[in-house]
C-alpha positions as CSV (number, residue, x, y, z in Angstrom):
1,X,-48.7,-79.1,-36.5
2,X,-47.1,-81.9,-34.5
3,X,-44.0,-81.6,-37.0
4,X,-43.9,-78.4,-36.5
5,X,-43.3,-78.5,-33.1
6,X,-40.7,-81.2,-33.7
7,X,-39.0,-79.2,-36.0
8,X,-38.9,-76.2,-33.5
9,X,-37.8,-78.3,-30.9
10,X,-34.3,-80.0,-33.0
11,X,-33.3,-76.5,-34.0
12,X,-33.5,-75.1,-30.0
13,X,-31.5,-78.3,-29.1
14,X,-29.2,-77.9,-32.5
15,X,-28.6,-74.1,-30.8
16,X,-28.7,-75.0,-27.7
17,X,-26.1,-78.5,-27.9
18,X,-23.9,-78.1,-30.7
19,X,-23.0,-81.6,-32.5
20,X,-19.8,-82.6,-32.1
21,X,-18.8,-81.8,-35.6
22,X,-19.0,-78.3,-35.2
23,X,-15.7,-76.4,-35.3
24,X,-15.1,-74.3,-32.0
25,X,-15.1,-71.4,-34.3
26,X,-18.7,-72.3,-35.3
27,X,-20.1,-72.3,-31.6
28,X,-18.6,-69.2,-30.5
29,X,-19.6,-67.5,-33.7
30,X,-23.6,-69.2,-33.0
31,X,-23.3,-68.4,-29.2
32,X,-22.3,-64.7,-29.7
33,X,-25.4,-63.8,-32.1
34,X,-28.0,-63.9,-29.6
35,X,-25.8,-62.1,-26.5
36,X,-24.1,-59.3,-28.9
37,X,-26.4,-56.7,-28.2
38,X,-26.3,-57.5,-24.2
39,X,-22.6,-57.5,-23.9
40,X,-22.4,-54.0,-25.7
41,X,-25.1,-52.7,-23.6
42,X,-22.8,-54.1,-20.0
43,X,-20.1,-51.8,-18.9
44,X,-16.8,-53.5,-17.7
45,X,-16.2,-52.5,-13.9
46,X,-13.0,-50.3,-14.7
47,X,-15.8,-48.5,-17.2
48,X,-17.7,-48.0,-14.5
49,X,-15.5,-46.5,-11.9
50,X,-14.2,-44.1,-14.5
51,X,-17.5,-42.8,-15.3
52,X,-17.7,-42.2,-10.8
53,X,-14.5,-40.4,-11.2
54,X,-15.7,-38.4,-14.2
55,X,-18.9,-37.8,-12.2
56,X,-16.8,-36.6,-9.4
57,X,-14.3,-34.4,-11.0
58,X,-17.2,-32.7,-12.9
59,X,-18.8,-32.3,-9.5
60,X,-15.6,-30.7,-8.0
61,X,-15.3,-29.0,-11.0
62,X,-19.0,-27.0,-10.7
63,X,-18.1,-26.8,-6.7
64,X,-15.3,-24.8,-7.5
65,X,-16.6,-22.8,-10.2
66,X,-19.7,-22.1,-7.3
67,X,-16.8,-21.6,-5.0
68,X,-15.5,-19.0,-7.3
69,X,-18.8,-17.4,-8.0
70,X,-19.0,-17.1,-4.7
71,X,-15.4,-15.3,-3.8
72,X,-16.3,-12.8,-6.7
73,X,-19.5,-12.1,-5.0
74,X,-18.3,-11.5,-1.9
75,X,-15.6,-9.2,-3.3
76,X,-18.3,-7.2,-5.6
77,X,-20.5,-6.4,-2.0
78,X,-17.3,-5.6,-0.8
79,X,-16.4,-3.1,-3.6
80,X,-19.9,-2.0,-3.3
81,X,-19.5,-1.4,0.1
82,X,-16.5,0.9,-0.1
83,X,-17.6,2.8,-3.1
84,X,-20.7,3.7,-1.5
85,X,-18.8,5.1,1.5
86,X,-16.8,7.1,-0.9
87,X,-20.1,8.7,-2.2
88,X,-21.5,9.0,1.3
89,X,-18.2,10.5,2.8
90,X,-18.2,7.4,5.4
91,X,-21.5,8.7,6.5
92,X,-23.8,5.6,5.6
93,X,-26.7,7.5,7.5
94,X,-26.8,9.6,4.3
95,X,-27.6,13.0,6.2
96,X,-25.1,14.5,4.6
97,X,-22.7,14.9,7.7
98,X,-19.7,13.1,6.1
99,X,-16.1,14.4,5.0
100,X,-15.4,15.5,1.7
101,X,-14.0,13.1,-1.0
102,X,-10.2,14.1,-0.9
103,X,-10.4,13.1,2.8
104,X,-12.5,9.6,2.5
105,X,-10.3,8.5,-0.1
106,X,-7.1,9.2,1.9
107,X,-8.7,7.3,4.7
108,X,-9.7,4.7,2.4
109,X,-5.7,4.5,1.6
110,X,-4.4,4.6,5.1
111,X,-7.3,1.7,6.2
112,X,-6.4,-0.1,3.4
113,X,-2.4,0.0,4.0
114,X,-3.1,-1.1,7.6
115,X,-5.1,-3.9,6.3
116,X,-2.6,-5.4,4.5
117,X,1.0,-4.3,5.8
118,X,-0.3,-4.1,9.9
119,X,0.8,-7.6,10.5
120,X,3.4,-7.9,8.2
121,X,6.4,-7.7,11.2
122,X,8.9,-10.0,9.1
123,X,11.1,-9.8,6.7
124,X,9.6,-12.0,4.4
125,X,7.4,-11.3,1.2
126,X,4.0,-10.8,1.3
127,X,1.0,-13.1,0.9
128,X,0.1,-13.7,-2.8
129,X,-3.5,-12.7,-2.0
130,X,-2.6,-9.9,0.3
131,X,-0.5,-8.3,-2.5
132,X,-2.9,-9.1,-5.2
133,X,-5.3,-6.9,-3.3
134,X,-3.4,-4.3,-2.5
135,X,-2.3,-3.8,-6.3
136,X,-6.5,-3.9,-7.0
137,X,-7.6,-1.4,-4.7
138,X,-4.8,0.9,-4.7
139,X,-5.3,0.7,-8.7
140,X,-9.1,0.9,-8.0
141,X,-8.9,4.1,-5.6
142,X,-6.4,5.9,-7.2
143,X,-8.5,6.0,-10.6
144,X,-10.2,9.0,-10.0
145,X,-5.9,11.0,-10.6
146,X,-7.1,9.8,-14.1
147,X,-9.8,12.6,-14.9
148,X,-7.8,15.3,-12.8
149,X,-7.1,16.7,-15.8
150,X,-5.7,20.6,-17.0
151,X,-5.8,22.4,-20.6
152,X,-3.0,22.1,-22.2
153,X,-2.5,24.3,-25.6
154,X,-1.5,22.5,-28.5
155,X,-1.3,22.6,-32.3
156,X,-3.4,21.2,-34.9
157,X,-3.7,21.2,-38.4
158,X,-6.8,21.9,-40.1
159,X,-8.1,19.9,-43.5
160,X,-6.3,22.6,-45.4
161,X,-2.9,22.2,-43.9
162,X,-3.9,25.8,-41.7
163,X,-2.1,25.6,-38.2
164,X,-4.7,26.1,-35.0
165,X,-4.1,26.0,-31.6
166,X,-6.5,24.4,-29.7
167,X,-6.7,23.5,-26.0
168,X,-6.1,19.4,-25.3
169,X,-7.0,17.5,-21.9
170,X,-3.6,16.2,-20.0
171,X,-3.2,15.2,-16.8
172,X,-2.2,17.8,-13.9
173,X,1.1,17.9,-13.9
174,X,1.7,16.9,-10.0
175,X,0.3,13.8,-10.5
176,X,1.9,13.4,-13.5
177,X,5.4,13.7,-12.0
178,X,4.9,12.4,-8.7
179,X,2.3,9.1,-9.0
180,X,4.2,7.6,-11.6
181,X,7.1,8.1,-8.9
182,X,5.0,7.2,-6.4
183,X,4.1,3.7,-8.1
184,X,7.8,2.9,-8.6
185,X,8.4,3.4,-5.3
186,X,6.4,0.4,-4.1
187,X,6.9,-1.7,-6.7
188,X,10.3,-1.2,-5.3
189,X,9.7,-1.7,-1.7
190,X,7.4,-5.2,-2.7
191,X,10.2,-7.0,-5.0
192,X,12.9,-6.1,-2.2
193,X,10.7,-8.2,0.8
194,X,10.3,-10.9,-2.7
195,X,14.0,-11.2,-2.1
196,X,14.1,-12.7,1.2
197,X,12.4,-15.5,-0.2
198,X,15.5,-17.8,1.6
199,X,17.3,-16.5,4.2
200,X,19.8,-17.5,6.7
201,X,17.5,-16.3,9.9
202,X,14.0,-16.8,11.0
203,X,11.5,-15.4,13.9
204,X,10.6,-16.5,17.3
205,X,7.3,-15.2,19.0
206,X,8.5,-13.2,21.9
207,X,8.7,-15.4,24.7
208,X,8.4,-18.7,22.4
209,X,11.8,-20.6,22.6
210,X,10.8,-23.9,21.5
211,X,12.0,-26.6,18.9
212,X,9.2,-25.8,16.8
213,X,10.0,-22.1,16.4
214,X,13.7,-23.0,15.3
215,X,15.4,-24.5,12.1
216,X,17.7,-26.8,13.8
217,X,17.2,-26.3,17.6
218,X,20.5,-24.5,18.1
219,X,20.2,-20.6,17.6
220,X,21.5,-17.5,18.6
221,X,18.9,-14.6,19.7
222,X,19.8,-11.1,18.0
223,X,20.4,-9.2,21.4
224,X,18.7,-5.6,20.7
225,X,19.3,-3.0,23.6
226,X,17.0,-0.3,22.1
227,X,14.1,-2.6,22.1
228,X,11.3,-1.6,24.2
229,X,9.5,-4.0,26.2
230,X,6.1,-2.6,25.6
231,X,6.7,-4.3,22.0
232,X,5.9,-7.7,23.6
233,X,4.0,-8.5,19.9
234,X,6.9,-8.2,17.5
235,X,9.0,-11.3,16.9
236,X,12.0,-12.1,18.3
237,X,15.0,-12.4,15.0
238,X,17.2,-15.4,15.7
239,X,20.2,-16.5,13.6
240,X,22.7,-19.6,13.3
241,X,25.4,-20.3,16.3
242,X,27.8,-18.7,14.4
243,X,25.8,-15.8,12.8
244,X,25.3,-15.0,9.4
245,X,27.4,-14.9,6.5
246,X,28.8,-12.3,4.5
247,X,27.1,-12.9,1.7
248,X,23.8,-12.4,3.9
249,X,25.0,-9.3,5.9
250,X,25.9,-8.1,2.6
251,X,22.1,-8.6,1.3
252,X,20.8,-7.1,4.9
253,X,23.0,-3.7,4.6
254,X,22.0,-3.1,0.8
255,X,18.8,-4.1,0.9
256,X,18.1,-1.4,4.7
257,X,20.0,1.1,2.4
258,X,17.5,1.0,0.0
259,X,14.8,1.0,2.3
260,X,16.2,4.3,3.7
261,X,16.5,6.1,0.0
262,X,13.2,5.3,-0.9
263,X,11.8,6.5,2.3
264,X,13.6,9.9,1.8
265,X,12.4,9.9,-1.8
266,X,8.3,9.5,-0.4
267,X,9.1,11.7,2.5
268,X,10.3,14.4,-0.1
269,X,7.4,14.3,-2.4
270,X,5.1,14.2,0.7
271,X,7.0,17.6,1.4
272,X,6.4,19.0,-1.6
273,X,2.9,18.1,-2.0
274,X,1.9,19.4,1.4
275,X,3.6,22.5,0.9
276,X,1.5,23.4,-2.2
277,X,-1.8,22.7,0.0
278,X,-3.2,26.1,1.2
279,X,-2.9,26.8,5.0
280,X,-6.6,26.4,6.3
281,X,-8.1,29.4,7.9
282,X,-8.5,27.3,10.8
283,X,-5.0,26.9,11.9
284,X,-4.4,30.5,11.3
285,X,-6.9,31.5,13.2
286,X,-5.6,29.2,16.0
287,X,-2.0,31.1,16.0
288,X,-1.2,32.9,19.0
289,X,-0.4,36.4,19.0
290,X,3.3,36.2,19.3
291,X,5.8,34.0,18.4
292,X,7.5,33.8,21.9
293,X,4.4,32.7,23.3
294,X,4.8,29.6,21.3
295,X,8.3,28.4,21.5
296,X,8.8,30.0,25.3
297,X,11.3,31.8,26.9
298,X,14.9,29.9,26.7
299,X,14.4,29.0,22.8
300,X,13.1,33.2,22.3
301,X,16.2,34.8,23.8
302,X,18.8,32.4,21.9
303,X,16.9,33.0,18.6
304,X,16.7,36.2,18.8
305,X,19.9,37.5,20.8
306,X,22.4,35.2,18.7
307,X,24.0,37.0,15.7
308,X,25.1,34.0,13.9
309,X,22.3,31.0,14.3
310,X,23.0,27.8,14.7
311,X,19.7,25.7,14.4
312,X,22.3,22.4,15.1
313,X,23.4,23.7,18.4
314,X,20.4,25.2,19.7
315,X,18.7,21.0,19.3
316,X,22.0,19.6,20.9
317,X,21.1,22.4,24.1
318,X,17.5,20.8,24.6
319,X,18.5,17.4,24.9
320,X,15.5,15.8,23.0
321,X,15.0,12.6,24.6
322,X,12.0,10.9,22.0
323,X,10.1,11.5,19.1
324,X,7.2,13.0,20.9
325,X,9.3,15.7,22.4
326,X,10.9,16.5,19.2
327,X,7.2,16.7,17.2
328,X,5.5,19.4,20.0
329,X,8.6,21.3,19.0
330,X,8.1,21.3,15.3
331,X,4.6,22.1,16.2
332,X,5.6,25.2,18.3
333,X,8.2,25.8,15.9
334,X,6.3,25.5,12.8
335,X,3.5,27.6,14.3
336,X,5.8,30.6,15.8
337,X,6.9,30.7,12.0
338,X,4.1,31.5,10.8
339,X,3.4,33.9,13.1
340,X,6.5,35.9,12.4
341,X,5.4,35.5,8.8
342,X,1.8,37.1,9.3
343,X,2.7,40.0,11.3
344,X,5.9,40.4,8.6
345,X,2.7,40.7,6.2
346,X,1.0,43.0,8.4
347,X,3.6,45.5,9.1
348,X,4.5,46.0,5.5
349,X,1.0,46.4,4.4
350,X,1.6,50.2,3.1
351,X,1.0,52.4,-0.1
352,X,2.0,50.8,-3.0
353,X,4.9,53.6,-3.9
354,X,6.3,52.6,-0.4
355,X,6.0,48.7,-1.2
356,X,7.9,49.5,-3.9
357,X,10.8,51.3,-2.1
358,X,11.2,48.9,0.2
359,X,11.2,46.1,-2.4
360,X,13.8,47.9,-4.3
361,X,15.8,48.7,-0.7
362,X,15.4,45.4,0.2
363,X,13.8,46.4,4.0
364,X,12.4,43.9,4.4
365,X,15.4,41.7,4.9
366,X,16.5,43.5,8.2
367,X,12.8,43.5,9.6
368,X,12.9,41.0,13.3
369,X,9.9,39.5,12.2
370,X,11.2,38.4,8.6
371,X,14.3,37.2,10.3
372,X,12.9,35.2,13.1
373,X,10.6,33.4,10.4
374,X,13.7,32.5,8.6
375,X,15.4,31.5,11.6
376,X,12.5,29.3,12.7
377,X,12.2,28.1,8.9
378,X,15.7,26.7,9.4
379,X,15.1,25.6,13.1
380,X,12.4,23.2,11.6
381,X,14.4,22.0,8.7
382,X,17.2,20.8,10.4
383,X,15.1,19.1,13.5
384,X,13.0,17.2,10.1
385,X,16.3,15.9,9.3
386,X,17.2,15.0,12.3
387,X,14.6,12.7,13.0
388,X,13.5,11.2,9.6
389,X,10.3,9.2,11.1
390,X,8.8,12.4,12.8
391,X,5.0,11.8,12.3
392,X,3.2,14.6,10.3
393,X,3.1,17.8,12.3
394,X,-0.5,19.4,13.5
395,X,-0.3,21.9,10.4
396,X,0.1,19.0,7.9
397,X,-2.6,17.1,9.6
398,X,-4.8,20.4,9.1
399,X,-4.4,20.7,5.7
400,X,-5.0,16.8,4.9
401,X,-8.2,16.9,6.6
402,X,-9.7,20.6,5.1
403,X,-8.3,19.7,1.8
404,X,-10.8,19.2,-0.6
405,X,-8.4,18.4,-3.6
406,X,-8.3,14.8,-4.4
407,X,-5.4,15.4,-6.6
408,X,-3.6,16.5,-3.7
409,X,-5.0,14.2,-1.1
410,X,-4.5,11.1,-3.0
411,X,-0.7,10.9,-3.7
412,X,0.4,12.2,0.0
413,X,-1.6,9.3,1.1
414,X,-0.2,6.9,-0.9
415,X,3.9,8.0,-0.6
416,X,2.8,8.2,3.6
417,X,2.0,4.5,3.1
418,X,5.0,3.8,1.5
419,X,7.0,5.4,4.2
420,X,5.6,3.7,6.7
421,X,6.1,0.2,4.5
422,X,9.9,1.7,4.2
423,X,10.7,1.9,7.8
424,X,8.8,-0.7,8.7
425,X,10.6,-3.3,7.1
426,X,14.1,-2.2,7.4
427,X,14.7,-2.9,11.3
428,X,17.2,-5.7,10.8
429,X,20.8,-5.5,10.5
């Protein structure tokens, strides 16, 4: 047992102390069998700060998914949120006191407009987010102009080869015409602020003069006369010592231009639309009696003692000194109109043989009341195009809020957004 022992105890020091005949090779090659396995099990320290990095980007990777999860939760209450007010009528109490749907959803559309555009006071485009979520909730909202539908008849051919007509689902054809309109309209008015990505001026907040407001220190503020004080909150346009170039002024004039034909374009389908809206019986009800009582005494005698009318010079007589003034005259105006027109209406309201004489005379041309509708018809008109950003008068706002058509609702709305959007952002020369 003893040479055991001695045996066991050369070959440790033979492992241990190799001879000094060994080759080099030899004693790496006998050290490295014992400590193989524990230098593949060791990481290197540049293995081990990877893997921390790997831990961390996997953790900012599950954060931001969480982070996402999150944002898409928030925005599904949201949605929730709305779409139950469009059930309720904005009435969340549920007891059935809320407007109809044609009306909640225009709401929805103006709210949502001034949610998004009701700060934007620059010429600059619009946040990425701000527009993404105006393009998903004006898509959302106006989804419901996609099952206004009307029968259309159409042909179709049997297994035989017979001919049918049959009756197919298309949609109404206002919406049809004017929402794809409509649509282009903005698209329109959101790649023209995309092009004033660069520009040669820049904004001041009114009353702020410093350094950090300005590009180079030096500036020239746009001096605007017609600006009202009362507009402390819009900013203040400033441009280069010497001005602008041509090639911007250029870019400013075309760019207002197009503002202004795609505001006439919205205001004329707004028009259009409102004037296929059915008067409520509300506002007729409301009419006075006569229509002198509702434009007054002056505006009475010249309508109606004139031979040849001039709407043009009876508005350069009143001297119309703001906006206000010249909206409670379209709303007298408007309203003496239809006054004329219902008492017109009543006065003919005969036998039918005697309808039919005076249709075929033509009477009813050289009756006051017909021609003082017409006159006032015309009156209107020209004070519209006058001033191009008169607000909706009291009848439009009538029918908007008894109509019960989304159909209708939905695209005046919408083309009343985009004329505010229009004039809002074309204010800079």
């Amino acid at each position: 047992m003893m040479d055991n022992i001695s045996n066991s105890d050369e070959n440790y020091e033979q492992t241990r102390k190799p001879l000094p005949s060994q080759s080099p090779q030899t004693t790496t090659a006998v050290l490295r069998r014992p400590l193989l396995p524990c230098l593949l099990a060791m990481k290197s320290p540049n293995q081990a700060v990877l893997s921390r990095l790997g831990m961390r980007r996997h953790k900012h990777v599950l954060d931001a998914q969480n982070a996402d999860h999150d944002a898409v939760d928030i925005e599904l209450e949201m949605m929730k949120e709305r779409f139950s007010k469009l059930l309720l009528g904005e009435d969340m109490s549920g007891s059935g006191k809320g407007v109809c749907t044609a009306v909640t959803i225009s709401n929805a559309i103006t709210n949502l407009y001034a949610s998004i555009f009701g700060q934007h006071l620059r010429l600059e485009p619009l946040h990425f987010e701000k527009k993404l979520m105006w393009k998903r909730e004006m898509d959302c909202l106006l989804s419901v102009c996609d099952y206004i539908v009307e029968f259309i008849p159409a042909s179709q051919n049997l297994q035989d080869g017979t001919p049918v007509e049959v009756m197919t689902s298309g949609p109404r054809s206002d919406i049809y015409i004017n929402l794809p309109a409509l649509r282009k309209l903005d698209a329109m008015l959101l790649e023209m602020l995309d092009s004033f990505q660069e520009t040669e001026f820049w904004y001041v907040e009114h009353g702020s003069m410093s350094g950090n407001s300005t590009r180079n220190g030096s500036f020239r503020r746009i001096v605007q006369p017609h600006r009202k004080e009362e507009k402390w909150w819009l900013p203040v346009p400033c441009v280069p010592p010497g001005g602008l170039s041509e090639k911007s002024r250029k870019h400013l004039r075309h760019k207002r231009d197009c503002a202004h034909q795609i505001h006439k374009a919205a205001m004329a389908i707004n028009s259009s639309i409102l004037a296929e809206i059915e008067i409520p019986d509300s506002y007729m009800a409301s009419l006075p009696k006569s229509g002198k009582a509702c434009l007054g005494d002056s505006i009475y005698r010249y309508m109606c003692t004139t031979d040849k009318f001039s709407p043009d010079h009876l508005l350069d007589c009143l001297n119309i000194s703001s906006e206000r003034e010249a909206l409670e005259l379209a709303d007298r105006v408007e309203a003496s109109m239809y006054t004329w027109r219902r008492k017109a209406c009543m006065s003919h309201s005969k036998s039918s043989w005697n309808m039919v004489k005076d249709l075929m005379s033509d009477t009813d041309r050289s009756d006051k009341n017909h021609v003082l509708a017409e006159r006032a018809e015309s009156l209107l008109f020209c004070l519209k195009q006058r001033y191009p950003e008169l607000s909706q008068t009291s009848l439009d706002t009538c029918k908007i809020q008894y109509n019960r058509d989304c159909g209708a609702s939905n695209p005046g709305e919408l083309l009343k957004s985009a004329g505010r959007f229009g004039i809002q952002h074309c204010c800079l020369d």
